[in-house]
N, C-alpha and C positions, 0 to 999 in steps of 0.2 A: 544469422549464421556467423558464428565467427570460425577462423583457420588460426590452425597454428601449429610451430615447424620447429621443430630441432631441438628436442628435450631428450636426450637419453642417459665410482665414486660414491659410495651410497653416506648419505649422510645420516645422523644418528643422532635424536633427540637424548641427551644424558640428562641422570637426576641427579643433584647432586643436594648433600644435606645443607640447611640456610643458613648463613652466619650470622646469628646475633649483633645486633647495633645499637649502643644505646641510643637513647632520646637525647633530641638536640633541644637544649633550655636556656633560657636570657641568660647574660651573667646576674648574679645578684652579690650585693656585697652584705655581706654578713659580721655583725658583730658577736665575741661572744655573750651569751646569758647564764648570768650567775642564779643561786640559787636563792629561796623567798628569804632566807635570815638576812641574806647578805645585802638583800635591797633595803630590810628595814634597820637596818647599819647604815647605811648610805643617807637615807632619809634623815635618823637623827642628827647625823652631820651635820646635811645638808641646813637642816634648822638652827642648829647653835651659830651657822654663821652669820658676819654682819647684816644688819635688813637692810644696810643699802646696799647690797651683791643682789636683789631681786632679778637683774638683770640674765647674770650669769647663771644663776637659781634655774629659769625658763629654759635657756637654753639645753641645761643637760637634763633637763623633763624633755624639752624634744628631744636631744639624742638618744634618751632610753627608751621613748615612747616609737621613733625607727627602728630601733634595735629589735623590740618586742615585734614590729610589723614586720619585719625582715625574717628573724628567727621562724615565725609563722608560716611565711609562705616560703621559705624553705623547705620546713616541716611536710607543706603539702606536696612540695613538687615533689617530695623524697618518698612520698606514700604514692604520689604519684607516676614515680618509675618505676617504684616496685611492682607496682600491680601491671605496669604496662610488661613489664620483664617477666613476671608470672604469667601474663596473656600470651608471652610470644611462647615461654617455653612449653606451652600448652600446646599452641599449633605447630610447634616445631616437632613435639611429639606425634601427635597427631598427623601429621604430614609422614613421619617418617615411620608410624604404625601403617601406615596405607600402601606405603614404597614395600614394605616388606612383607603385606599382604597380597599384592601385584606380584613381588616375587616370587613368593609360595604356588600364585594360581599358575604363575606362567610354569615354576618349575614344576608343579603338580601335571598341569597339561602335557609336557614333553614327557615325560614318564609317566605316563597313567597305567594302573593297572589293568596286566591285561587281561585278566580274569571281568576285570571291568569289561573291557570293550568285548569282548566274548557273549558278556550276558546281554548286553546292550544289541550285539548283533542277532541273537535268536531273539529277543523281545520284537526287534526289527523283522524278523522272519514272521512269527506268529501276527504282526500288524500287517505284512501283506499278502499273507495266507486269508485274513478275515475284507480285506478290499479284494480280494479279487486275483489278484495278480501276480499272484503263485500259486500252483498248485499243488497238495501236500504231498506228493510222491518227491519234487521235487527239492518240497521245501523238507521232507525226512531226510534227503542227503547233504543239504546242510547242513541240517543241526548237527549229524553225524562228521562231518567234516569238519564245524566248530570245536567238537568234543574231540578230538584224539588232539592229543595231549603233545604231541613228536610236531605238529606243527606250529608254525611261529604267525598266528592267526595276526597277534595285535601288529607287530610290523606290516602288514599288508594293510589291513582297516585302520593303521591308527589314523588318519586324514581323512575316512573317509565319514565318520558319523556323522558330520555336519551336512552330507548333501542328501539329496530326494530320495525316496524310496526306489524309483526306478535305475540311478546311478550305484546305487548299493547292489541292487540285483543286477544289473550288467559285470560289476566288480565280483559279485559272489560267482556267476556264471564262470569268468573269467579264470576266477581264483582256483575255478573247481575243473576245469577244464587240464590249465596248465599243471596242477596235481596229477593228474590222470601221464600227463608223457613222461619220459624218461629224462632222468638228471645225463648231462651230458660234461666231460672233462675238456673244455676251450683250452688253448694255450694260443695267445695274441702274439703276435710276431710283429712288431710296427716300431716307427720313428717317432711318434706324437701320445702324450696321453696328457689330459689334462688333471692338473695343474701344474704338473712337473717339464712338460715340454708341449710348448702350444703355438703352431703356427697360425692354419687355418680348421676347417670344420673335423679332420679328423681325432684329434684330441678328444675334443667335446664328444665326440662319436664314441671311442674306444671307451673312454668315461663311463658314461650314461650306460650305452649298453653293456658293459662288463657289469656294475653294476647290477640292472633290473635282471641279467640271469641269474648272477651270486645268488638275488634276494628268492628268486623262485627253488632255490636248490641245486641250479647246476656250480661245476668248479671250473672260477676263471680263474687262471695267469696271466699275465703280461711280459714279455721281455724289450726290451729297450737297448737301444745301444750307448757307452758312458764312455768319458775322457774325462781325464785327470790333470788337474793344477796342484803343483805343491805351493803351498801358502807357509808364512813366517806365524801366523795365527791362526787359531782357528775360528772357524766364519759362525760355523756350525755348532753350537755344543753338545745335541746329539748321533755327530761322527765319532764313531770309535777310529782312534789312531791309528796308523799303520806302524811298524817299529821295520825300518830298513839299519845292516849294519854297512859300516864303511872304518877300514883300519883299525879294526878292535871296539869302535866306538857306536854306542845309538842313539838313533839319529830318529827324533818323534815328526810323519810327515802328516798332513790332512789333505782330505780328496774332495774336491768339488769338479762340479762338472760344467765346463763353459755355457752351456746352450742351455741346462738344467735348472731349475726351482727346487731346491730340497727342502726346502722346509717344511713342505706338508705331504714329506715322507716319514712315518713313522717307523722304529726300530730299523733304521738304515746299520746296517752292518756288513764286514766283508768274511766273504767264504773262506778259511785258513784251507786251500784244497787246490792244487793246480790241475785248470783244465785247458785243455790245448787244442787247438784250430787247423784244418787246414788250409793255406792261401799260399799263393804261387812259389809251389814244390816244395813247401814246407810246413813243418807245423810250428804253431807260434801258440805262447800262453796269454791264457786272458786271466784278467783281475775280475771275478765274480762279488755283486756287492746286494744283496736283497734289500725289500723294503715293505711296505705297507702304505696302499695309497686310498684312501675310499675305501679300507677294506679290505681290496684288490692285491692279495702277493705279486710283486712288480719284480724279475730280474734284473737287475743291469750288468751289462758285458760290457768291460774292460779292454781294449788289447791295450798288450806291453810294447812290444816292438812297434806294434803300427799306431803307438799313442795318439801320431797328428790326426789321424783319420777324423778323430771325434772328440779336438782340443780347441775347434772354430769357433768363432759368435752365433754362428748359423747354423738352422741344422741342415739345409739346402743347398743349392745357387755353388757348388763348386765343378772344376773343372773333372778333379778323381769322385765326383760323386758313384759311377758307378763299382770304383774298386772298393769305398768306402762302404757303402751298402752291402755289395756280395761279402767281401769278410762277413760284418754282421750279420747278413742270413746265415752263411755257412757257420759260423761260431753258436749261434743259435741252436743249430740242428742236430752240432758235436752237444752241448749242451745238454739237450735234451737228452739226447743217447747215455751219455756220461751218467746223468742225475737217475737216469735207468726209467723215466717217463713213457707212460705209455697213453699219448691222452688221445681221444673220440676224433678231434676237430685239431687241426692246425689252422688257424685262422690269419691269411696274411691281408696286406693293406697297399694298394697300389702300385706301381712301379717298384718302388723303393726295395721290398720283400717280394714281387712277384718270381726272384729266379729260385726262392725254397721251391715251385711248383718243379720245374726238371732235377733238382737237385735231390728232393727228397723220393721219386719215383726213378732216376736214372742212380742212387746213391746210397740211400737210406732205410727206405722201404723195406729189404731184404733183413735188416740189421735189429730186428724188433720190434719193429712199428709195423706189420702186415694191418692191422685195424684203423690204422688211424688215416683220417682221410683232409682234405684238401679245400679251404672255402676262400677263396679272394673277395675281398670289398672296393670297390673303386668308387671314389668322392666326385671321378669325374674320370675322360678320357682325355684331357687337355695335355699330359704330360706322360711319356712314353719310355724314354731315354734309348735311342738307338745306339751301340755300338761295334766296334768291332769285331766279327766272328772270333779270333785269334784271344780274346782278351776273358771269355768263357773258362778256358781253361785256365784260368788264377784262384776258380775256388773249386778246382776239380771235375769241369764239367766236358765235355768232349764236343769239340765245335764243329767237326765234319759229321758228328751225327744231328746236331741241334739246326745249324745253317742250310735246312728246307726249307721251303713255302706251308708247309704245314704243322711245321714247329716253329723256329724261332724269326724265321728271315722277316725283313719289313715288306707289305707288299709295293710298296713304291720304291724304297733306297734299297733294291735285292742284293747290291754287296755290305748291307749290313744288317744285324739282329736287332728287334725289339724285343728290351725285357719284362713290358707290359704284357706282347702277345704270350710270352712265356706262360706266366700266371694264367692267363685266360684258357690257354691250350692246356696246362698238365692240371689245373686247379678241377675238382669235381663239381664244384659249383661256385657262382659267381650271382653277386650281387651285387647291385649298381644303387646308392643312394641317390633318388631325386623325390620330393614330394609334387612334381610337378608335373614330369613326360611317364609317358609310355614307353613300354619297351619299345616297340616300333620306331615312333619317332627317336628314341634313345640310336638307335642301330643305325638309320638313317639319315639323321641330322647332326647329329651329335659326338658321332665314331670317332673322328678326326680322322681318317685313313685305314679305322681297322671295321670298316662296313663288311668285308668279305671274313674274317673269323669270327665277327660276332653272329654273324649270319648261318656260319657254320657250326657254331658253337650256340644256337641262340633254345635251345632244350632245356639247357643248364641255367641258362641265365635269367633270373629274379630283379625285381623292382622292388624297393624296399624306403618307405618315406622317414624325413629323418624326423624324431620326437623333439619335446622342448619342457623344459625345467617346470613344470607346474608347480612343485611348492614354492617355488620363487613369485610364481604371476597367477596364483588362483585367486579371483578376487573376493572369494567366498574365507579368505587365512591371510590377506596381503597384510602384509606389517607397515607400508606404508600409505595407507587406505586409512581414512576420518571414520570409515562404515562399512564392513565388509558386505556381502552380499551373494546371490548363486541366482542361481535358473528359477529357485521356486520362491523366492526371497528376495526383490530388485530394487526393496528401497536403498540402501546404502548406497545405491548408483547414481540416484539425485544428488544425496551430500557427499558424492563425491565432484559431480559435476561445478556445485555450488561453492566448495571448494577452490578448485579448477580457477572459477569466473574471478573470484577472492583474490588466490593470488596473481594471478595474471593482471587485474583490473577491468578484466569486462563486465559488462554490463547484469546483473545479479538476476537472469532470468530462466527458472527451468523449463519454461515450454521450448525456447528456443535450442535450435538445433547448431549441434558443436561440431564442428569441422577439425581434425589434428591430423599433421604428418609427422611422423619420426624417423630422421634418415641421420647415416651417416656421411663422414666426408668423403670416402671413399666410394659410396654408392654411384646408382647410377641417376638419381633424382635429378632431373635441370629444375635449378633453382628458378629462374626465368621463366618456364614454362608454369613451375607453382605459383609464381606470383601471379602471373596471366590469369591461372584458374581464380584464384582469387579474388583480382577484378573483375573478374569479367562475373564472377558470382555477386560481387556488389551492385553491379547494376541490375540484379533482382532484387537490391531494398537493401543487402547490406551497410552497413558505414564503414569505413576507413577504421573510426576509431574500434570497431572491431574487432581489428585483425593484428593476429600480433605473430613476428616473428624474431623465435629466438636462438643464438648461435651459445647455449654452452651445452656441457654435457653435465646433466642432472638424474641420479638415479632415481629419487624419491621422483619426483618431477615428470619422468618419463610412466613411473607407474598412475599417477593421477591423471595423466593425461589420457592413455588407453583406459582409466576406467570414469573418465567425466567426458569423454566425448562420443557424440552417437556414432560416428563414420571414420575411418581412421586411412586415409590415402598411404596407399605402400605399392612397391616395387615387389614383383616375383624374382628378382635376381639375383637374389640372396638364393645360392644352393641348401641352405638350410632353412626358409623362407620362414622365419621366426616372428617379425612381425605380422604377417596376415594369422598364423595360429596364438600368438597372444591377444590379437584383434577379435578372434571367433573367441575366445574364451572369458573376453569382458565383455559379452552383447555389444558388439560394433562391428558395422557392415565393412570388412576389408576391401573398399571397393578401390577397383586398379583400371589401366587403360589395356594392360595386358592380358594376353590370353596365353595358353597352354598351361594349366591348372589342373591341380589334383582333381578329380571327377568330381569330387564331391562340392570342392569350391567353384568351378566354372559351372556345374547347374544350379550353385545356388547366388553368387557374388559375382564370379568373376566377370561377368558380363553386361551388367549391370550399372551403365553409365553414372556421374553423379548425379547430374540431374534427374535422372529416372532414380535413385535413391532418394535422393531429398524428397521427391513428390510423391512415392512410396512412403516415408515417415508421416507427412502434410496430411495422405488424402487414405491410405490405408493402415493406420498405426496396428490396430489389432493382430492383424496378419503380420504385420512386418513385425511385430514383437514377437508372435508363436516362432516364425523362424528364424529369429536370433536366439531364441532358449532352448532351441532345438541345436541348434550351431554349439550352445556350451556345454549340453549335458554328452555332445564328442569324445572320446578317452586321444587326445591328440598326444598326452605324454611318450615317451618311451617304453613303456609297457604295455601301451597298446600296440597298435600295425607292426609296428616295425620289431618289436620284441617277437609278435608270430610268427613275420614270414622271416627271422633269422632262425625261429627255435623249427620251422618247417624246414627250412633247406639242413640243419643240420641232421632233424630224423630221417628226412629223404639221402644224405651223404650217407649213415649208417644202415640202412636197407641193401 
């Protein structure tokens, strides 16, 4: 067994075309060679003179006779480079006819026709119509479903041709299912989206999931809150300018946003349109600026007057966090109203946006939104913000009606409000991302203080696990994988392991059983405690030489390791528990010390000491193989669970 620790930058093998070199050859000195007349010139000469010069005579018989041997193997060396120079520029073409054959297939692959994968898919229907494993009533709503023409078939299957007949018919099910509900109009209300503003998990979250609805049909938005820096240049070259005048003169300024990433926002432009806000007894204009992010039409709100709000390094951690926030709910909601929106779902994101829940039913509601309804997401309950009743009314909210026990009040600080319970109490439903607890335990252990509203509110309230990037770590498409491979297909998991041993330098054996952990510095891993494991596994026969542990961060690196090693030791502490679902999805037992796991992984891994692992591989390999290939043919992505039970809580919000 070897271990091994801390592989997670991606680096990128380039081709580049070979530069020619000539040949490197002795010097030769060379004289020149005249031609045949001129030598039998030379000869006659050479004869008329005196016959006692025989001496000199000889000598320039050898220098001619150098000469001629000189000239010679010059001659070959010269036929000899050339041919050497026609060799290379042969393989040089040849090298670079293959780069551009690789190109073609790679760009043929990303754009394949989908008329291709279409017939490919019913070809796939009629093969498991004849095993068995569908049957035709079903498989005629397929073919019917591949054939209208209005849906976007090949986005959905293009990734999926390569997997087993059964992962295809789970995806067809799937596919054909989520056709069947209603397109639903999201409007995101948050502080984070990735890649443009990324703290912690919900970024990734707002992401991912905006996304896999877009692709199903429904319509997402996103708004954001934005502050401005005027710059002497521009950073950006796809910011359009702003033109402010000052004493007859214009003045070109550019907008960037402190805490912001623009660059993988496309067509960033500003709204020529003043919309206006209201916050404490006033109304104030914002600077509206759209964008394109993933796809995703992203708003960002501007204020003018209250610019500092949202001109910090952070988007967190300050003292006016909560006045900072309420504008931007409140500005948000004028917004929407303004733009004359009328969308299904307002969908807010933890504390931060939790007080849209009384604003838009004590506010808004009446003003043309009768339909549209209310879903809060919370990442966690760690973080609440309790403040002053009195401090409500700065985005128009009335604090002697909100400052109850049953609305906003905290139930332990009762002379102050929390604006998490806000959301929880006027939101229509609420979902709590963990891939790990139960509601129950979620209510109970987890609450921080708000055990008695969620308990009062616990109807409404959904579990919802968070997905993970598949085409990034499918090993069956990994781009930095020696051998791709899947569930029905597991060679390439050898050469990847052997791999693995290669560069690491262990020992070059594939029976033997591979041990890896990947953690960050932040995590909760004791190093100390891993070493331990690791001795103390040696003295079951391991050696020292081993074991290796390494401290950088490797992206390539970190993927060969989850797909060359049989067992892959991780922490459940990660709220987005990413390593144990990249672990399930390369055949490797996520085995942990901890418990409170998704059902499905605590009845299968989570419990499961290492040593009863390893002797599980040793003495039961067959079994332990079915249920690891069981483990990858899971839909752990974003389009699975967790795409249901948000697209369930929204059709239950419109019922």
């Amino acid at each position: 067994m070897e271990v091994l620790q801390r592989a997670t930058v991606p680096q990128f093998t380039q081709f580049s075309r070979p530069k020619w070199k000539p040949p490197k050859h002795r010097l030769v000195c060379c004289f020149g060679l005249e031609s045949h007349n001129s030598i039998e010139l030379h000869q006659d000469r050479l004869q008329s003179l005196d016959d006692g010069s025989e001496r000199t005579q000889n000598d320039v018989w050898r220098l001619f006779t150098e000469a001629q041997r000189n000239i010679m193997y010059l001659n070959k060396q010269r036929v000899q480079a050339i041919e050497e120079l026609e060799e290379m520029k042969r393989e040089q073409k040849s090298l670079l006819e293959k780069i551009e054959q690789l190109e073609g297939q790679a760009h043929a692959s990303s754009e394949e026709d989908p008329s291709s994968i279409s017939s490919e898919l019913l070809l796939r229907i009629d093969s498991m119509v004849l095993t068995g494993i569908l049957d035709t009533r079903e498989a005629s709503g397929f073919r019917g479903l591949l054939t209208d023409t209005k849906l976007r078939v090949a986005d959905y299957f293009s990734n999926m041709m390569s997997k087993s007949d059964s992962e295809v018919l789970a995806a067809l099910r799937h596919f054909s299912n989520k056709r069947k509900m209603k397109c639903f109009h999201i409007i995101h209300i948050c502080t984070e989206m990735e890649p443009v503003a990324s703290v912690g998990s919900l970024a990734s979250y707002v992401t991912s999931l905006s996304h896999v609805l877009q692709k199903q049909g429904n319509l997402v938005e996103v708004i954001l809150p934005n502050s401005c820096v005027c710059l002497v240049a521009m950073r950006y070259s796809h910011i359009q300018p702003s033109i402010s005048l000052q004493q007859g003169r214009k003045f070109l300024t550019y907008d960037i946003y402190a805490s912001l990433n623009l660059e993988k926002v496309k067509s960033l432009r500003e709204i020529e349109a003043e919309v206006f806000s209201y916050f404490n007894g006033q109304l104030h204009r914002n600077r509206i600026w759209t964008g394109v992010v993933n796809g995703i039409g992203v708003t960002f709100i501007q204020p003018v007057y209250y610019s500092s709000f949202f001109s910090n390094e952070k988007i967190y951690g300050y003292s006016n966090d909560f006045e900072r926030f309420s504008y931007f709910s409140r500005a948000s909601l004028d917004y929407i109203l303004k733009s004359g929106k009328q969308p299904d779902v307002l969908h807010i994101h933890n504390w931060e946006t939790s007080i849209v829940g009384p604003l838009f039913w004590d506010v808004f509601v009446n003003q043309g939104l009768a339909a549209t309804r209310i879903l809060l997401t919370c990442q966690s309950f760690n973080s609440q913000c309790l403040e002053q009743p009195d401090k409500l009314a700065m985005c128009g909210l009335d604090p002697a009606r909100l400052h109850r026990h049953d609305r906003l009040q905290d139930n332990n600080k009762l002379h102050l409000v929390n604006i998490l319970k806000a959301g929880v109490v006027y939101a229509n439903k609420v979902i709590v991302m963990s891939s790990i607890h139960s509601k129950d335990q979620i209510i109970s252990t987890m609450s921080h203080g708000l055990e008695v509203v969620l308990g009062t509110h616990k109807d409404k309230l959904l579990i919802a696990p968070f997905g993970y990037d598949d085409s990034n770590w499918d090993p069956s498409c990994d781009k930095f994988l020696p051998q791709s491979y899947s569930a029905d297909d597991m060679g390439g998991k050898a050469v990847s392991k052997v791999a693995l041993q290669q560069q690491l330098g262990l020992p070059g054996d594939v029976s033997s059983i591979l041990v890896g952990c990947i953690f960050s510095e932040d995590s909760d891993v004791d190093l100390e405690i891993l070493k331990s494991l690791a001795w103390d596994s040696s003295r079951r026969g391991v050696q020292d030489r081993n074991v290796r542990f390494l401290d950088k961060y490797d992206e390539s690196l970190s993927h060969l390791i989850f797909a060359g090693s049989d067992i892959i030791l991780c922490t459940f502490n990660d709220p987005m528990v990413q390593v144990p679902l990249k672990a399930i999805k390369h055949f490797i037992d996520p085995n942990s010390q901890r418990t409170r796991l998704s059902e499905y992984i605590i009845n299968t891994f989570a419990n499961v000491p290492l040593s009863q692992a390893l002797n599980e591989i040793k003495n039961k390999r067959s079994q332990w193989d079915e249920k690891i290939k069981d483990a990858m043919s899971k839909d752990l992505s974003w389009d699975g669970e967790c795409y249901d039970v948000h697209v369930s809580a929204y059709t239950l919000l419109k019922k």
